[in-house]
C-alpha positions as CSV (number, residue, x, y, z in Angstrom):
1,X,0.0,0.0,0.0
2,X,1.2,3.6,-0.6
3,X,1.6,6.4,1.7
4,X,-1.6,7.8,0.1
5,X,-3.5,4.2,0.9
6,X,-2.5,4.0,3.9
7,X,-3.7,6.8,5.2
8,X,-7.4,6.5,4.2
9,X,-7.5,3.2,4.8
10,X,-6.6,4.5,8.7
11,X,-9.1,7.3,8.4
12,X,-12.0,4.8,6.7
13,X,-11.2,2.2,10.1
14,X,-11.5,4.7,12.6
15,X,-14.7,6.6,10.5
16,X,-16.2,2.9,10.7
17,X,-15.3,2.1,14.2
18,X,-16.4,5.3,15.8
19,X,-19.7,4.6,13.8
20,X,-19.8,1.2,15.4
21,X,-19.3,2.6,18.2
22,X,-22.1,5.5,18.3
23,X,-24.4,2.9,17.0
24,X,-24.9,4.7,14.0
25,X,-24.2,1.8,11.7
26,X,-26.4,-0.6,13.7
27,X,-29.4,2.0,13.2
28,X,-28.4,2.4,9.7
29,X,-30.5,0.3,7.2
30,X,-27.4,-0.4,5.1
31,X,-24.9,-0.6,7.7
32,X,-23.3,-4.2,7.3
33,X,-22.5,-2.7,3.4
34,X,-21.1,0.5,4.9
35,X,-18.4,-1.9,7.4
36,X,-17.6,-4.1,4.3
37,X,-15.3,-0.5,3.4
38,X,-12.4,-1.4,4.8
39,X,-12.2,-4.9,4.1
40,X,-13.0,-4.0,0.0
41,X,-10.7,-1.5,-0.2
42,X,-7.7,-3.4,1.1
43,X,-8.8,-6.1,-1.3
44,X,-8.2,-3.3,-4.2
45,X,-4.9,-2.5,-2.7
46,X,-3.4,-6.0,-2.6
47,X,-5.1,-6.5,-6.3
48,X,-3.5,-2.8,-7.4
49,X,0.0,-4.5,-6.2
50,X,0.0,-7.6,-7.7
51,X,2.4,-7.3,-10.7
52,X,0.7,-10.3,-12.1
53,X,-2.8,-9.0,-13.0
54,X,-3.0,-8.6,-16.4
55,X,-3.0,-4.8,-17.7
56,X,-6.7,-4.8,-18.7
57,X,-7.8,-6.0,-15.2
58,X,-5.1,-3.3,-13.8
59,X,-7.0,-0.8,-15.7
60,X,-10.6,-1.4,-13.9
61,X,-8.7,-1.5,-10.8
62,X,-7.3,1.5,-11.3
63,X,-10.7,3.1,-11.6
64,X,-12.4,1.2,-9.0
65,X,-8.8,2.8,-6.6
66,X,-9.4,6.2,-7.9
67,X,-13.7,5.9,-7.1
68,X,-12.8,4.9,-3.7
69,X,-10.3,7.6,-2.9
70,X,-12.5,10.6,-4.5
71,X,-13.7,13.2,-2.6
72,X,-16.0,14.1,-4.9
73,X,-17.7,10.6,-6.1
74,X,-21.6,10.1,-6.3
75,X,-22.2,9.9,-2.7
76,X,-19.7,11.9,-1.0
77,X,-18.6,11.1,2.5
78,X,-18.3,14.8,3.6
79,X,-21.8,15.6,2.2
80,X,-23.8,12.2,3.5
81,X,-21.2,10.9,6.6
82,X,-20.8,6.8,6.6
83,X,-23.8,6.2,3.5
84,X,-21.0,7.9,1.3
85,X,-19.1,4.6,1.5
86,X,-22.4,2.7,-0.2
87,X,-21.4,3.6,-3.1
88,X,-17.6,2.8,-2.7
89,X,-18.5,-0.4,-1.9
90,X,-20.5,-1.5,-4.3
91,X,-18.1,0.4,-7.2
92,X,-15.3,-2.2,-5.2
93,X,-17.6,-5.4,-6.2
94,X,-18.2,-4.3,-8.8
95,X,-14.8,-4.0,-10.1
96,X,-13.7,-7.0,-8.0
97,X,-16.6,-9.0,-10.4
98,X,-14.5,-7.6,-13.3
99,X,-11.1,-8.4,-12.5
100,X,-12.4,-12.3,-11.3
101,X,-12.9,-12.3,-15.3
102,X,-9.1,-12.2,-15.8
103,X,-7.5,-13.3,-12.9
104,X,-8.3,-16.7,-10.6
105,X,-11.4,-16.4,-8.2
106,X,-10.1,-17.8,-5.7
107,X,-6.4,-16.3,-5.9
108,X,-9.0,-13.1,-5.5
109,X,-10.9,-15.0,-2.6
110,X,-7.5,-15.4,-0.6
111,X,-6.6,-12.0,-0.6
112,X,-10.0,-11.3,1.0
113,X,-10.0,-10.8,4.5
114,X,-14.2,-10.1,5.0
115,X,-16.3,-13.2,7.1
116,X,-18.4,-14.1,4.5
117,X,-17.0,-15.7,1.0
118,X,-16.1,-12.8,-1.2
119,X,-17.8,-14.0,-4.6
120,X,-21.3,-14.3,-2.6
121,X,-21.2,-11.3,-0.9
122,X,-20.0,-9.2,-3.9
123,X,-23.1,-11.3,-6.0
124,X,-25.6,-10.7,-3.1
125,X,-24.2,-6.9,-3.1
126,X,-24.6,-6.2,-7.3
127,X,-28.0,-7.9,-6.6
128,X,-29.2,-5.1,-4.1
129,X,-27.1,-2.2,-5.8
130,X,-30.2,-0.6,-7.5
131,X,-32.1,-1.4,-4.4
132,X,-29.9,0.7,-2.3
133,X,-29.0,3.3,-4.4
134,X,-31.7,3.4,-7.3
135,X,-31.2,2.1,-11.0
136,X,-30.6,5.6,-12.3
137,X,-27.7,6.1,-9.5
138,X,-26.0,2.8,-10.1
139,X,-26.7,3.1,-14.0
140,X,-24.2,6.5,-14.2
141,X,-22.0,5.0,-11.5
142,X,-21.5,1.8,-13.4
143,X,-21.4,3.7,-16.8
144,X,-18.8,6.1,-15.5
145,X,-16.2,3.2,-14.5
């Protein structure tokens, strides 16, 4: 991970944790996507680092990184607080889905580090995406990757 990574990957934990810890993310109705943040960004980063992945997968990775680290994305965190990371999230399965189409499932699946078997979660996630953030939402964010 870079400098860069690392740092919002610190800020993200502690964001997530002090919502755990207010109860905010137990009251939230999408609260079990919003602490799936951490764990799907890291999964980026030890994707983004392989020097194995093929350049076209390296390329959707690259703009799932740059989605997640954007201040100003569709949902931003500073406008909406902890729902900002739905989108992230579901941009990071989506992408995940993607690069799974060029590189080994379950090489991905090891690099995972959620409870729950990453290729389920991410299908139970792109499932719900319109659900939880409308069809016209998901439909720019998906068409904007």
């Amino acid at each position: 991970m870079n400098p860069e990574q690392t740092l919002y990957l610190k800020q993200l934990t502690v964001e997530i944790e002090s919502g755990k810890l207010q109860g905010k993310l137990a009251k939230h109705k999408w609260g079990s996507i919003v602490k799936m943040a951490p764990n799907f960004f890291k999964l980026l980063c030890a994707l983004q680092e392989d020097t194995n992945i093929p350049d076209t997968a390296n390329e959707i990775l690259n703009g799932g990184m740059k989605y997640f680290l954007s201040d100003v994305d569709f949902l931003p965190e500073s406008l909406v607080g902890l729902s900002g990371y739905l989108d992230d999230v579901l941009v990071a399965a989506y992408v995940v889905k993607e690069v799974s189409k060029e590189v080994d499932p379950q090489y991905i699946s090891m690099l995972w580090e959620g409870d729950k078997d990453l290729f389920l979660t991410i299908d139970d996630l792109l499932e719900s995406a319109s659900a939880i953030l409308g069809e016209n939402l998901w439909g720019k964010i998906r068409s904007s990757l």
